[in-house]
FIBANU-916194 format. One line per field, with one value per residue: residue in three letters; x, y, z of N, C-alpha, C in turn. Coordinates in nm, 2 decimals. Each point is the difference from the previous one (the first is absolute). Example, Ala and Ser with C-alpha at 12.3 -4.5 7.8 and 13.67 -1.06 7.14 Angstrom:
! FIBANU-916194
residuo	c(ALA; SER)
n_xx	c(1.32; -0.04)
n_yy	c(-0.57; 0.11)
n_zz	c(0.78; -0.07)
ca_xx	c(-0.09; 0.09)
ca_yy	c(0.12; 0.11)
ca_zz	c(0.00; 0.00)
c_xx	c(0.09; -0.08)
c_yy	c(0.12; 0.11)
c_zz	c(0.00; 0.08)
***
This chain:
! FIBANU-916194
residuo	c(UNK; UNK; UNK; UNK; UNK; UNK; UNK; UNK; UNK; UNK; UNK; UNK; UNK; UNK; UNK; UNK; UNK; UNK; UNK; UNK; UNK; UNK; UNK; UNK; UNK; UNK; UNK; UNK; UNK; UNK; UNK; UNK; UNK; UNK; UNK; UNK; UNK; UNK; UNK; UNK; UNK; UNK; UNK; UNK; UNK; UNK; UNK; UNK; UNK; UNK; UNK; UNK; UNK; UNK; UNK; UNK; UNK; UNK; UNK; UNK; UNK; UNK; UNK; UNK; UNK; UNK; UNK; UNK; UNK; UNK; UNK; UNK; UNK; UNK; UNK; UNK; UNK; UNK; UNK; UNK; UNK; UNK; UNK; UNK; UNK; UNK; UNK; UNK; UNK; UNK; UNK; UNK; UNK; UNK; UNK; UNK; UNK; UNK; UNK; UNK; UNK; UNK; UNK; UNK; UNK; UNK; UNK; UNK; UNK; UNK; UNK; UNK; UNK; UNK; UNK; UNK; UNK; UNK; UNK; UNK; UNK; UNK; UNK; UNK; UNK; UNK; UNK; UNK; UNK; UNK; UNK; UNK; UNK; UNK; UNK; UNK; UNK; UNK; UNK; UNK; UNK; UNK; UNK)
n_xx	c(17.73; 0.04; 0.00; 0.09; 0.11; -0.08; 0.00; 0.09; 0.11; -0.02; 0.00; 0.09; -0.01; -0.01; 0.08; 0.08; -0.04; 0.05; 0.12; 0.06; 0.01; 0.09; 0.10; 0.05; 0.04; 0.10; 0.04; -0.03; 0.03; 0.04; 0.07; -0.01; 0.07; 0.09; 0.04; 0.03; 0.05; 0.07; 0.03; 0.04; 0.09; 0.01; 0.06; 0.09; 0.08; 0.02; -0.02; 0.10; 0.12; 0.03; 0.13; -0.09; 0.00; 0.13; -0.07; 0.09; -0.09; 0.02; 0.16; 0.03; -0.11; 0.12; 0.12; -0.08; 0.08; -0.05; 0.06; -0.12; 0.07; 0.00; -0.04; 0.00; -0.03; 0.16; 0.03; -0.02; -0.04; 0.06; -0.08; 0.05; -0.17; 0.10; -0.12; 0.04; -0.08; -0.02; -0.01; -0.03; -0.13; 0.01; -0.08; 0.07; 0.08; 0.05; 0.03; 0.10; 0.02; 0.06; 0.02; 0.13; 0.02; 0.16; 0.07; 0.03; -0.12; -0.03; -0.04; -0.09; -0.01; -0.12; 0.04; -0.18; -0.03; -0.15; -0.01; -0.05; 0.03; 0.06; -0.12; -0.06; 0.01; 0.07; 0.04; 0.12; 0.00; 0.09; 0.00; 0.00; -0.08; -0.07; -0.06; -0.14; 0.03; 0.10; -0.10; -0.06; 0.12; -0.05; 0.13; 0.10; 0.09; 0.13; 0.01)
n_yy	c(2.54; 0.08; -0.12; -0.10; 0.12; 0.04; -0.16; 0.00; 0.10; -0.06; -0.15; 0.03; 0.04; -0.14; -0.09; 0.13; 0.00; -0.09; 0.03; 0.12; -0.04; -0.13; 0.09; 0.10; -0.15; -0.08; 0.11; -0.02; -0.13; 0.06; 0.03; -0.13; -0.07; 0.08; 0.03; -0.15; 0.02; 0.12; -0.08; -0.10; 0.10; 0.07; -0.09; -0.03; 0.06; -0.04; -0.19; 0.00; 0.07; -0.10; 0.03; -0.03; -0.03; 0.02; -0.09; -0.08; 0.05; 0.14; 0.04; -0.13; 0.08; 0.10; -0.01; -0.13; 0.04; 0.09; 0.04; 0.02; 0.11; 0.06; 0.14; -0.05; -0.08; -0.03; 0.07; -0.15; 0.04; -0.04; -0.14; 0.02; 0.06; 0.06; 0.03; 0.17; 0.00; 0.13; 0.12; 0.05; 0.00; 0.07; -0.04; 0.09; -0.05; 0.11; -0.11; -0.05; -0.09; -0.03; -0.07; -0.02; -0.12; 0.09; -0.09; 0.13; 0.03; 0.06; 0.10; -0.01; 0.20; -0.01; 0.13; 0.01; 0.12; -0.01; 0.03; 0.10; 0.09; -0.02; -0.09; 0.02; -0.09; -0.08; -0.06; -0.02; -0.07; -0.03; -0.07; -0.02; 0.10; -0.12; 0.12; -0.03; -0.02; -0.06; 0.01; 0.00; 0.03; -0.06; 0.05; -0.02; 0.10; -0.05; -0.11)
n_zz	c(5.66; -0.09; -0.03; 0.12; -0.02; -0.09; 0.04; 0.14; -0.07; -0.13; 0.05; 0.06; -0.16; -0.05; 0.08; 0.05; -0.13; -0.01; 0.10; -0.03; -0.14; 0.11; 0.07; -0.10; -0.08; 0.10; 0.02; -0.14; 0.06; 0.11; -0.07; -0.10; 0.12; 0.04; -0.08; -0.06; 0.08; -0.04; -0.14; 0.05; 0.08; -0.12; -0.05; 0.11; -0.01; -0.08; 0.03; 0.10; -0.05; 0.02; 0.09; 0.07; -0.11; 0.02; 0.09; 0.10; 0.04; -0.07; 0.01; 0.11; 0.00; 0.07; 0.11; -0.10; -0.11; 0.03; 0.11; 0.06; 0.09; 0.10; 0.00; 0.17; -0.08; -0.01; -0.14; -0.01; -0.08; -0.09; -0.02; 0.09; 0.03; 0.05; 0.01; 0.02; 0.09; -0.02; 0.05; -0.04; 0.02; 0.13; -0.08; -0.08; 0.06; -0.05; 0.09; -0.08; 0.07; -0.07; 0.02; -0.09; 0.08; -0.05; -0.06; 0.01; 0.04; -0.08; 0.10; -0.10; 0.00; 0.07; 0.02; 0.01; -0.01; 0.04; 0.10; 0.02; 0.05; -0.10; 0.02; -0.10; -0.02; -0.03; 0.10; -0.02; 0.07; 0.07; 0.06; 0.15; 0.00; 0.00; 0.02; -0.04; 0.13; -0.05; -0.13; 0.08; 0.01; -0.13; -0.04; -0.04; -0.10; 0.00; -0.08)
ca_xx	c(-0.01; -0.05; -0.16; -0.10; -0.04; -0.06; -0.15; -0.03; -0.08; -0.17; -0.05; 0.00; -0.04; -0.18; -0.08; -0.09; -0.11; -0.10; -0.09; -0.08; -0.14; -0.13; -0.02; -0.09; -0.12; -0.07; -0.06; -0.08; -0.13; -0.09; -0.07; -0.12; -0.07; -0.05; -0.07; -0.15; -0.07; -0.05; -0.12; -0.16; -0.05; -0.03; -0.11; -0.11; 0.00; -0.10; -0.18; -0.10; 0.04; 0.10; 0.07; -0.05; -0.09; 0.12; 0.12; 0.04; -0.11; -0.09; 0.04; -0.01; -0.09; 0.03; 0.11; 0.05; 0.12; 0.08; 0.00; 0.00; -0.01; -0.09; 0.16; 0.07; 0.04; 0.10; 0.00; 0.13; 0.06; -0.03; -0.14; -0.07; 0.01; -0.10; -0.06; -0.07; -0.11; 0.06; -0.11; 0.01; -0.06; -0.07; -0.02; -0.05; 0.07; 0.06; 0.16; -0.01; 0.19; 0.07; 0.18; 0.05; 0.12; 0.03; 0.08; 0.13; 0.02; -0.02; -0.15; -0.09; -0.13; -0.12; -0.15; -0.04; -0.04; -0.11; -0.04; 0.10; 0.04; 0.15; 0.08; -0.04; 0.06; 0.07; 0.13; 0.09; 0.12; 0.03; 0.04; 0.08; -0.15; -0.06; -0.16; -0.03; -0.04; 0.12; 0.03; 0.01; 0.14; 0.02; -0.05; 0.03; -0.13; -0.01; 0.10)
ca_yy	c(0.07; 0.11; -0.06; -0.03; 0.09; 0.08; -0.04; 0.02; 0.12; 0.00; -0.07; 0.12; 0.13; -0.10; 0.00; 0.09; 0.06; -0.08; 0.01; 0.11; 0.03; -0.08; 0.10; 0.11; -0.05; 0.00; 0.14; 0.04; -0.12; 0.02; 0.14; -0.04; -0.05; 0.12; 0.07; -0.10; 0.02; 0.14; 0.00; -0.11; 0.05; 0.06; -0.09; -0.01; 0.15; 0.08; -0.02; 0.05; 0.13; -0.04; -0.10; -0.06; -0.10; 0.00; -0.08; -0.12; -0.12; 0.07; 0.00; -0.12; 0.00; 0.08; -0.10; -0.10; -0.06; 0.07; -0.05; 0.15; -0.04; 0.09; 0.08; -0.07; -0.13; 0.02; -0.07; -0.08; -0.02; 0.10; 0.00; 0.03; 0.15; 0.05; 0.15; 0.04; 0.14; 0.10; 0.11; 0.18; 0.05; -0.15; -0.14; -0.03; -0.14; 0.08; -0.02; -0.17; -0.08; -0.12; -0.06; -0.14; -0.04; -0.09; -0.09; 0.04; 0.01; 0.16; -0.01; 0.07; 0.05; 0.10; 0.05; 0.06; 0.11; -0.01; 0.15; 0.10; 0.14; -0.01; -0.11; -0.09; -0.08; -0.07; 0.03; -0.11; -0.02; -0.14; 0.00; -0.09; -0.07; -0.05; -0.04; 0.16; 0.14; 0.02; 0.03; 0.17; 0.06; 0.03; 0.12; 0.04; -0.01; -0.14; -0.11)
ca_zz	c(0.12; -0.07; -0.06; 0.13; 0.09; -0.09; 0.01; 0.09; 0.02; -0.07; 0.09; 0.12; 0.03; -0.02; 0.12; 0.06; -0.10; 0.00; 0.14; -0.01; -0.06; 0.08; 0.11; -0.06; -0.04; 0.10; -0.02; -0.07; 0.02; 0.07; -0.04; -0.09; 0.06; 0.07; -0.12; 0.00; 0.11; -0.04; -0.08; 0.04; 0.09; -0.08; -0.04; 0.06; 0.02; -0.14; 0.04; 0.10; 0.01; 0.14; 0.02; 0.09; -0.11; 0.01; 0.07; -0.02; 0.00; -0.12; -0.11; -0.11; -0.10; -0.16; -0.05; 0.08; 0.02; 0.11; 0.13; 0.10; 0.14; 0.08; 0.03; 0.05; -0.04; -0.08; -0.13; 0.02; -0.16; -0.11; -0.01; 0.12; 0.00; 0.10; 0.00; 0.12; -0.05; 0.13; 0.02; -0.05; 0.12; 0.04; -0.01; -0.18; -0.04; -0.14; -0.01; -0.03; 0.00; 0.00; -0.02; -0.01; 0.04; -0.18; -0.01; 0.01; 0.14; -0.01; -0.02; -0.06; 0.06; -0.07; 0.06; -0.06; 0.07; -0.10; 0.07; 0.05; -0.07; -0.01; 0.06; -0.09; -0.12; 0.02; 0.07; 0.01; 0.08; 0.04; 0.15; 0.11; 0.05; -0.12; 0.02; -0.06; 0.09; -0.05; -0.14; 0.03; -0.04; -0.12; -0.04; -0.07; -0.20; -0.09; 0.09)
c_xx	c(-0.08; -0.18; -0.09; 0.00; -0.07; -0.12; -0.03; -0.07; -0.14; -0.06; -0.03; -0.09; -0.17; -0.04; -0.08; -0.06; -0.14; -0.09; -0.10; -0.12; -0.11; -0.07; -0.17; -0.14; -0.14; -0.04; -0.11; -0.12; -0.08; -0.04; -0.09; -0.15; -0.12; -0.10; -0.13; -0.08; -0.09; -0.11; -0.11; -0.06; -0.06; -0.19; -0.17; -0.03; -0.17; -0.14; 0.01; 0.10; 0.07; 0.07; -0.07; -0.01; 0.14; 0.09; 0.03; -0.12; -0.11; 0.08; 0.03; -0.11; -0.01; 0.12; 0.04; 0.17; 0.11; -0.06; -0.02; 0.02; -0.04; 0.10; 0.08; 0.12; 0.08; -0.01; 0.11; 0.01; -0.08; -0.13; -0.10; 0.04; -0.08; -0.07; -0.12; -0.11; 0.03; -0.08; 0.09; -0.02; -0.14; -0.07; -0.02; 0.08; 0.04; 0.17; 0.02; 0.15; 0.05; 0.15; -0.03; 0.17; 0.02; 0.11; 0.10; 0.02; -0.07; -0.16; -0.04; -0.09; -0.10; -0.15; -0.03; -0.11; -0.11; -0.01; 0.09; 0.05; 0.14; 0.08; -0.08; 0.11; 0.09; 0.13; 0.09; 0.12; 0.09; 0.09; 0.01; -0.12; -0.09; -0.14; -0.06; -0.05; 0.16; 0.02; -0.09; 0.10; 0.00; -0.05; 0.04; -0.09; 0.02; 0.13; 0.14)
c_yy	c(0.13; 0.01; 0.04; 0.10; 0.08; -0.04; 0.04; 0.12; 0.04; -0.01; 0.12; 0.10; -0.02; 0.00; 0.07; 0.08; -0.14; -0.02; 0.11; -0.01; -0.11; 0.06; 0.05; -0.05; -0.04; 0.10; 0.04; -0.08; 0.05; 0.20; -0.02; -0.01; 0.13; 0.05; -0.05; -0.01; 0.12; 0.01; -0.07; 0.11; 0.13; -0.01; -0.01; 0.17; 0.04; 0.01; 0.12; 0.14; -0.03; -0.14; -0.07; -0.15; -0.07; -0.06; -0.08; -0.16; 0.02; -0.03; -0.14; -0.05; 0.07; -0.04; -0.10; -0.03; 0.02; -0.07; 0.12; -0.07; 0.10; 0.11; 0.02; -0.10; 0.03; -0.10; -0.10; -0.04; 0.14; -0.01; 0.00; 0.16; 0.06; 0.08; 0.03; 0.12; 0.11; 0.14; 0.10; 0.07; -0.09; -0.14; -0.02; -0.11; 0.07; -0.04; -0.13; 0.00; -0.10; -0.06; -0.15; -0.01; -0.10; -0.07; 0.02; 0.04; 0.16; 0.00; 0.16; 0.01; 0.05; 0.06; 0.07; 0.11; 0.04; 0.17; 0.07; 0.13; 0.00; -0.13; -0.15; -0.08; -0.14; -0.01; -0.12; -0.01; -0.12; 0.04; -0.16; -0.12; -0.04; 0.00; 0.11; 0.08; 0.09; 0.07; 0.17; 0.01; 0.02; 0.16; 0.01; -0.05; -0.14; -0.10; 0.07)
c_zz	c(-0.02; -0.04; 0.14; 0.09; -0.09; 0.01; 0.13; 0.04; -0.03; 0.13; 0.10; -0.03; -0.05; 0.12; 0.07; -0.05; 0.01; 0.13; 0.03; -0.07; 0.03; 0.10; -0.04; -0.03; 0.12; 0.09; -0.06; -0.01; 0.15; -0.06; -0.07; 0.12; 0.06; -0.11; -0.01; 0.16; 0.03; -0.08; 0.10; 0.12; -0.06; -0.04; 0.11; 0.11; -0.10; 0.04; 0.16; 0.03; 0.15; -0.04; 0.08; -0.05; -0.06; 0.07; -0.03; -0.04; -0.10; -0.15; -0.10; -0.06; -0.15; -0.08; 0.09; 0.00; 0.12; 0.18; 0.04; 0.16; 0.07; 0.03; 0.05; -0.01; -0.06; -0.12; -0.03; -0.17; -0.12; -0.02; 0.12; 0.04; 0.20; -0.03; 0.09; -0.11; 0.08; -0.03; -0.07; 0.11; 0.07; 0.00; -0.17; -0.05; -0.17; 0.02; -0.06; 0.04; -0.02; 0.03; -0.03; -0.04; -0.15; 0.09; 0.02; 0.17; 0.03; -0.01; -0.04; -0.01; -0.17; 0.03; -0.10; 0.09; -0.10; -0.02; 0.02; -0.04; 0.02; 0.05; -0.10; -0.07; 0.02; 0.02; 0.01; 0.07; 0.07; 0.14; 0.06; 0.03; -0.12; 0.04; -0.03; 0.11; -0.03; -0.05; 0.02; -0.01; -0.11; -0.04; -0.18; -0.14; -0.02; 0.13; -0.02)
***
């Protein structure tokens, strides 16, 4: 009796460790995702100095593994990414956004900000809404 409730307990306190770190992982598969999406949008930032070269219909030329949708469009899995282009100031297309929806149900943000005086760099965030007109919310340094 002594044996099975000692195993029980193990049991109890595996379980929800093991849930968790499926949680996280699946977390970290659409963060992969965002990242690799950043680079491809990166990428094509270089040849013309705009996000403009950056959408949804530009980037699966740079990474095919990924699903882009339009920024609008809410992101329905980890490897499918919305992203939008967006202004600094009026038509320089110097904003990139993204989100993608992980597995866990949590959607996650990434902009990147080409330009700007005090407002350059890359930004991360997660919120309610899965699309990269969305992911303008992202403000913060890291996930």
């Amino acid at each position: 009796m002594v044996v099975v409730l000692i195993i029980a307990i193990l049991i109890a306190i595996a379980i929800p460790q093991f849930l968790g770190a499926r949680e996280r992982a699946e977390d970290r598969a659409a963060q992969s995702s965002l990242r690799n999406a950043l680079t491809a949008a990166k990428t094509a930032y270089t040849d013309s100095q705009s996000y403009g070269v950056a959408t949804d219909t530009d980037l699966p030329a740079i990474e095919p593994s990924l699903t882009y949708v339009a920024g609008g469009t809410a992101s329905t899995g980890f490897k499918e990414v919305s992203v939008n282009v967006a202004n600094v100031s009026g038509t320089d297309q110097q904003i990139w956004e993204a989100a993608a929806l992980s597995k866990s149900g949590k959607c996650w943000y990434i902009k990147d900000v080409a330009t700007g005086v005090g407002t350059a760099g890359t930004f991360y965030g997660t919120g309610a809404t899965c699309t990269g007109v969305a992911a303008n919310a992202a403000a913060g340094p890291s996930w």
